[in-house]
PyMOL CGO cylinders between C-alpha atoms (Angstrom):
from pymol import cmd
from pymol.cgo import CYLINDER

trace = [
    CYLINDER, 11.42, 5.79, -8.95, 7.82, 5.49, -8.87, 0.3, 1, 1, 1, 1, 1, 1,
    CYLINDER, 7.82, 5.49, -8.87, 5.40, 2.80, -6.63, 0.3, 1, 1, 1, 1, 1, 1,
    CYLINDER, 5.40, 2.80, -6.63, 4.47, 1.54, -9.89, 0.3, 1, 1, 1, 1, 1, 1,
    CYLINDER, 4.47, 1.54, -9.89, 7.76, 0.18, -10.69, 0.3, 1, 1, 1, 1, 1, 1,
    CYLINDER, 7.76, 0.18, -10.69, 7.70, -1.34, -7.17, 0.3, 1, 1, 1, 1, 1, 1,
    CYLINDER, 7.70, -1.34, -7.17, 4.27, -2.71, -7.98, 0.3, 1, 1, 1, 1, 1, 1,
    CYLINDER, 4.27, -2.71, -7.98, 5.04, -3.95, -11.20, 0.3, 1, 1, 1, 1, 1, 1,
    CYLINDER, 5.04, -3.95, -11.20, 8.86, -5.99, -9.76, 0.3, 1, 1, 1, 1, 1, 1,
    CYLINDER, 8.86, -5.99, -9.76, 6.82, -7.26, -7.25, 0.3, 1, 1, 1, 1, 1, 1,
    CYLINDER, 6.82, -7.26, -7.25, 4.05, -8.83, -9.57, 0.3, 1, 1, 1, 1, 1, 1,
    CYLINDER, 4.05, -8.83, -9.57, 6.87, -10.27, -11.64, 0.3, 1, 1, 1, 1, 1, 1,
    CYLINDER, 6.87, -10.27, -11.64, 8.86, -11.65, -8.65, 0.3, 1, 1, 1, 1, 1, 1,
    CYLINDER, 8.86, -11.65, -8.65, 5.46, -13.12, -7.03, 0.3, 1, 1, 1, 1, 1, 1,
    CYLINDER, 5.46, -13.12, -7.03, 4.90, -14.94, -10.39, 0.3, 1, 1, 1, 1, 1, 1,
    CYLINDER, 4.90, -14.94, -10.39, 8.08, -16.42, -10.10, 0.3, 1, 1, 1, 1, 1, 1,
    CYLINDER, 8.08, -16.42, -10.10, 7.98, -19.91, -8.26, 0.3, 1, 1, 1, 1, 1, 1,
    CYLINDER, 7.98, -19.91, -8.26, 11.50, -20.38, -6.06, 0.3, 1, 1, 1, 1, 1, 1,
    CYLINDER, 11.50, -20.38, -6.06, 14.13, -21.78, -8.02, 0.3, 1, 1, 1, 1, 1, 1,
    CYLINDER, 14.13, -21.78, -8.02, 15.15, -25.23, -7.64, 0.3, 1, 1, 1, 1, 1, 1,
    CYLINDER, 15.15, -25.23, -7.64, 18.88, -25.70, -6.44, 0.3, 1, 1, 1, 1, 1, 1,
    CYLINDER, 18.88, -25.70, -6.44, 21.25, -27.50, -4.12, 0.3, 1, 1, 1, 1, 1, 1,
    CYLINDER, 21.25, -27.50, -4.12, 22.61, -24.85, -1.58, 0.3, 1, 1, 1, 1, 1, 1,
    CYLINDER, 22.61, -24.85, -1.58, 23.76, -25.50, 1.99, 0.3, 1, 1, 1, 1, 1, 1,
    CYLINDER, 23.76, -25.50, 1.99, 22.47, -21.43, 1.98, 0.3, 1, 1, 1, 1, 1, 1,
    CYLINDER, 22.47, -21.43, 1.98, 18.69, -22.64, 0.75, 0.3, 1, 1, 1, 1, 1, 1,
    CYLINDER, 18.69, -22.64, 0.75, 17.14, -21.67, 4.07, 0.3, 1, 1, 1, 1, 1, 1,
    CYLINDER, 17.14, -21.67, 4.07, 19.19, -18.23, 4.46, 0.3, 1, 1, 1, 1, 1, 1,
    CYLINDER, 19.19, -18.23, 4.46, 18.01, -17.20, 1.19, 0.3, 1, 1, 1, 1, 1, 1,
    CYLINDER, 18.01, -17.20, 1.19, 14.90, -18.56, 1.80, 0.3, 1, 1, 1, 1, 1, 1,
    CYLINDER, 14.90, -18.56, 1.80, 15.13, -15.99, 4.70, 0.3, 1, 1, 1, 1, 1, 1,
    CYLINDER, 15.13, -15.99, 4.70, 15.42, -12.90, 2.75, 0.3, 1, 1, 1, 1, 1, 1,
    CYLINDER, 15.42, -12.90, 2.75, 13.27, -13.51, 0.05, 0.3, 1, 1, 1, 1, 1, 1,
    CYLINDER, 13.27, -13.51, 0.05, 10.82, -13.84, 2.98, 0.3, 1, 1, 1, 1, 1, 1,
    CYLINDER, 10.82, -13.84, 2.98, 12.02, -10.24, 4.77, 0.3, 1, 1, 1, 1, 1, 1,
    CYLINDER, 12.02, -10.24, 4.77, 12.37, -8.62, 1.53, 0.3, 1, 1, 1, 1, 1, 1,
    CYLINDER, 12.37, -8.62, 1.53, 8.94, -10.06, 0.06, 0.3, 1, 1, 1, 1, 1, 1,
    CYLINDER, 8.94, -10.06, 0.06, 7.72, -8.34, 3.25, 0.3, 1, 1, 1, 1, 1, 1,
    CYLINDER, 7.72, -8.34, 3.25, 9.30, -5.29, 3.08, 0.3, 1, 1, 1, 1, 1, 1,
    CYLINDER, 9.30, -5.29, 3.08, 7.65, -4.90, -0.01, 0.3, 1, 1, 1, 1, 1, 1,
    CYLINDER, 7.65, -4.90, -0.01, 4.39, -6.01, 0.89, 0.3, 1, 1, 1, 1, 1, 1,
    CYLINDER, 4.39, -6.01, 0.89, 4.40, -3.26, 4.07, 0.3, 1, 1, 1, 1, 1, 1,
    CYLINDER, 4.40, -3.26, 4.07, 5.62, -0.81, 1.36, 0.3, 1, 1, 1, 1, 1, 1,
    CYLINDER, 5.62, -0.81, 1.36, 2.78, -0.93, -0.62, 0.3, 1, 1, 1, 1, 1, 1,
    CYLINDER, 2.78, -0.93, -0.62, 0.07, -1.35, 2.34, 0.3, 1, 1, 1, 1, 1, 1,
    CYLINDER, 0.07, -1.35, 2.34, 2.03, 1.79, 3.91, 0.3, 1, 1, 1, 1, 1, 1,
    CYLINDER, 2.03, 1.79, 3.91, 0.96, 5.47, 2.93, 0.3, 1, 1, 1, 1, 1, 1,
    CYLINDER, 0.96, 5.47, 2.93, 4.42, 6.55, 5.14, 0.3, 1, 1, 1, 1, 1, 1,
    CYLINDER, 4.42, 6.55, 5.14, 6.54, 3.86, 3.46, 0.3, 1, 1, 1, 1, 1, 1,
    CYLINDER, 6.54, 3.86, 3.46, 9.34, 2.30, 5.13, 0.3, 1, 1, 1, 1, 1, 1,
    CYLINDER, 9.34, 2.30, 5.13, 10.87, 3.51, 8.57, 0.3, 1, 1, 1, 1, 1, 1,
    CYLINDER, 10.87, 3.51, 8.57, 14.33, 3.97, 9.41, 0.3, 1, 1, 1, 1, 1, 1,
    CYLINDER, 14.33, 3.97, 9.41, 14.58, 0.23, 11.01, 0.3, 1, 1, 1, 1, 1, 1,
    CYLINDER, 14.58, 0.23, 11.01, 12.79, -1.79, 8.38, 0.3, 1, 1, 1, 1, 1, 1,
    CYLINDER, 12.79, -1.79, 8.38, 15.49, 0.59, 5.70, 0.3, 1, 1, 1, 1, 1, 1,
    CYLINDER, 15.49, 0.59, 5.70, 18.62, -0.90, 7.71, 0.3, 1, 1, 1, 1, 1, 1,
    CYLINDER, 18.62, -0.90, 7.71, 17.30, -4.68, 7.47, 0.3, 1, 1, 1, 1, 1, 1,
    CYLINDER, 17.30, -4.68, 7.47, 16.93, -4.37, 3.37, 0.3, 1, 1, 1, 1, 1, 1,
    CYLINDER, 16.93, -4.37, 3.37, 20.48, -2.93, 3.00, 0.3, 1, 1, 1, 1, 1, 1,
    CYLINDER, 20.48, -2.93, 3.00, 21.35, -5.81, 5.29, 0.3, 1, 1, 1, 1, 1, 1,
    CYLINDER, 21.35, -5.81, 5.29, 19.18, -8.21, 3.38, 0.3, 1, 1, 1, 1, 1, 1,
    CYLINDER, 19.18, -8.21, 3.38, 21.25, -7.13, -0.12, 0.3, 1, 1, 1, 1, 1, 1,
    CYLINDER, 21.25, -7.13, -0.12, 24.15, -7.22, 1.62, 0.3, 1, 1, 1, 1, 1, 1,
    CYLINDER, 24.15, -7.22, 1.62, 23.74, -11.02, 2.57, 0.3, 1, 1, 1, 1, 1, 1,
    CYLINDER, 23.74, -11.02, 2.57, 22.14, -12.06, -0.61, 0.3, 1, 1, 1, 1, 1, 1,
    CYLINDER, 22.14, -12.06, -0.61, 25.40, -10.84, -2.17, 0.3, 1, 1, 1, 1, 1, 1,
    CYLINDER, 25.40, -10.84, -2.17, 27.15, -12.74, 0.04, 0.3, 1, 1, 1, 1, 1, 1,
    CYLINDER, 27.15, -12.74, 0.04, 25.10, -16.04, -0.24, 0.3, 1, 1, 1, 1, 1, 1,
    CYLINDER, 25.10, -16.04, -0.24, 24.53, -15.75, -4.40, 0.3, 1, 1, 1, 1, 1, 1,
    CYLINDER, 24.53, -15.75, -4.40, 28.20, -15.62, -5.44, 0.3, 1, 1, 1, 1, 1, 1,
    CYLINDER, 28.20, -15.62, -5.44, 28.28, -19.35, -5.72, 0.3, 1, 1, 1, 1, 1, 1,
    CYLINDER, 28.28, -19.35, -5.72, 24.85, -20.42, -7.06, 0.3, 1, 1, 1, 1, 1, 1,
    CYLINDER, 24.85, -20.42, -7.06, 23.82, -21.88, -10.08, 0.3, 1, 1, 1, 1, 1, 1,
    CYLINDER, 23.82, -21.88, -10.08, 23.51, -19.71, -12.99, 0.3, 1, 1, 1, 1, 1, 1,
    CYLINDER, 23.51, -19.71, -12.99, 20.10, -20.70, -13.80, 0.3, 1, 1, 1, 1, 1, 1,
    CYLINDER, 20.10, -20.70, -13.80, 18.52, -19.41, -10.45, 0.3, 1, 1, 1, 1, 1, 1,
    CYLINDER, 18.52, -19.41, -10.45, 20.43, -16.10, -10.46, 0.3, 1, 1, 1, 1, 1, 1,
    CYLINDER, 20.43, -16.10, -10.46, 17.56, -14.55, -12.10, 0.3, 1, 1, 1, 1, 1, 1,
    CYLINDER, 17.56, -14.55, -12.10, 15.36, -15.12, -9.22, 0.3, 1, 1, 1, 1, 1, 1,
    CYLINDER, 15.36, -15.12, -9.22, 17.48, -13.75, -6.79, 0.3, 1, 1, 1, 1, 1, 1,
    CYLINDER, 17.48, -13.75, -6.79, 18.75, -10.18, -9.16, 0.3, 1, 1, 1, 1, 1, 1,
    CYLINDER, 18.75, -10.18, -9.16, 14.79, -9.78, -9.13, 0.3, 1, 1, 1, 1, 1, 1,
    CYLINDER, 14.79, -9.78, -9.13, 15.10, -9.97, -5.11, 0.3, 1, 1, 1, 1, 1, 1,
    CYLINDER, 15.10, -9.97, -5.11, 18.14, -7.42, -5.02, 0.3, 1, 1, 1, 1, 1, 1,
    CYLINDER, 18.14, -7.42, -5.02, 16.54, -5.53, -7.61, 0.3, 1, 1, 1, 1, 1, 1,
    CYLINDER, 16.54, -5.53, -7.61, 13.13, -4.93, -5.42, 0.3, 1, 1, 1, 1, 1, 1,
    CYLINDER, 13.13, -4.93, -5.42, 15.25, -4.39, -2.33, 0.3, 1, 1, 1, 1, 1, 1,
    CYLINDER, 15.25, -4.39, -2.33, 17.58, -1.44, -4.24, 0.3, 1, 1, 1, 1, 1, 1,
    CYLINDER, 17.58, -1.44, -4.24, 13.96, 0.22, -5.28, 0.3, 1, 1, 1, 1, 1, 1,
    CYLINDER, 13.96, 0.22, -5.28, 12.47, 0.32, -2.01, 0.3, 1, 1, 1, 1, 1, 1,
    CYLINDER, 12.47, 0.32, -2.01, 15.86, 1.81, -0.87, 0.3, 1, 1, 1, 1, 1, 1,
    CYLINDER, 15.86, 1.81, -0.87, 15.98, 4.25, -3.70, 0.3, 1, 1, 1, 1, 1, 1,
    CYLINDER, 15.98, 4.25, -3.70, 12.63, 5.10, -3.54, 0.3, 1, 1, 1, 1, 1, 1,
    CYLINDER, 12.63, 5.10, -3.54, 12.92, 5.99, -0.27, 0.3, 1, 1, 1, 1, 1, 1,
    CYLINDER, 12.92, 5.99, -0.27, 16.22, 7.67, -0.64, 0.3, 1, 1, 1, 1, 1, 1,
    CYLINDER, 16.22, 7.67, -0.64, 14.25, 9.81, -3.02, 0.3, 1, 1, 1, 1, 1, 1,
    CYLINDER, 14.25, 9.81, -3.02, 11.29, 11.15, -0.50, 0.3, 1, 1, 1, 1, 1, 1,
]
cmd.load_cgo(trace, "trace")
């Protein structure tokens, strides 16, 4: 897993505007797009990458966004699998230093 493909997940997720939906979980998820997103960001501003604390809240970011995406419209699911999917690279990436 490169930076690049980081990069390039990020660009696509940033172009994305948030899904519209009706969720008493909007504000959670809300939440960890926003921890994610800047996860991501302090990724790619980082030459050292991600430290041991900021690796525990993505796995516990997935881990919730599992949790709170079960029941959500199918036509905002696509918004959120980009979310997990930039959370598992920064974990694999990282996994792979």
């Amino acid at each position: 897993m490169t930076r690049r493909a980081i990069e390039t997940a990020w660009e696509q997720h940033r172009s994305t505007g948030w899904p519209r939906f009706s969720s008493p979980h909007e504000g959670e998820l809300m939440t960890l797009d926003t921890v994610i997103s800047g996860c991501v960001v302090y990724y790619l501003e980082s030459a050292d990458g991600l430290d041991d604390q900021r690796l525990g809240i993505v796995k516990d970011c997935l881990r919730d966004l599992d949790d709170l995406t079960t029941d959500l419209e199918a036509d905002c699911l696509p918004y959120f699998r980009r979310l997990r999917e930039l959370g598992e690279l920064l974990l694999n990436v990282q996994a792979s230093r």
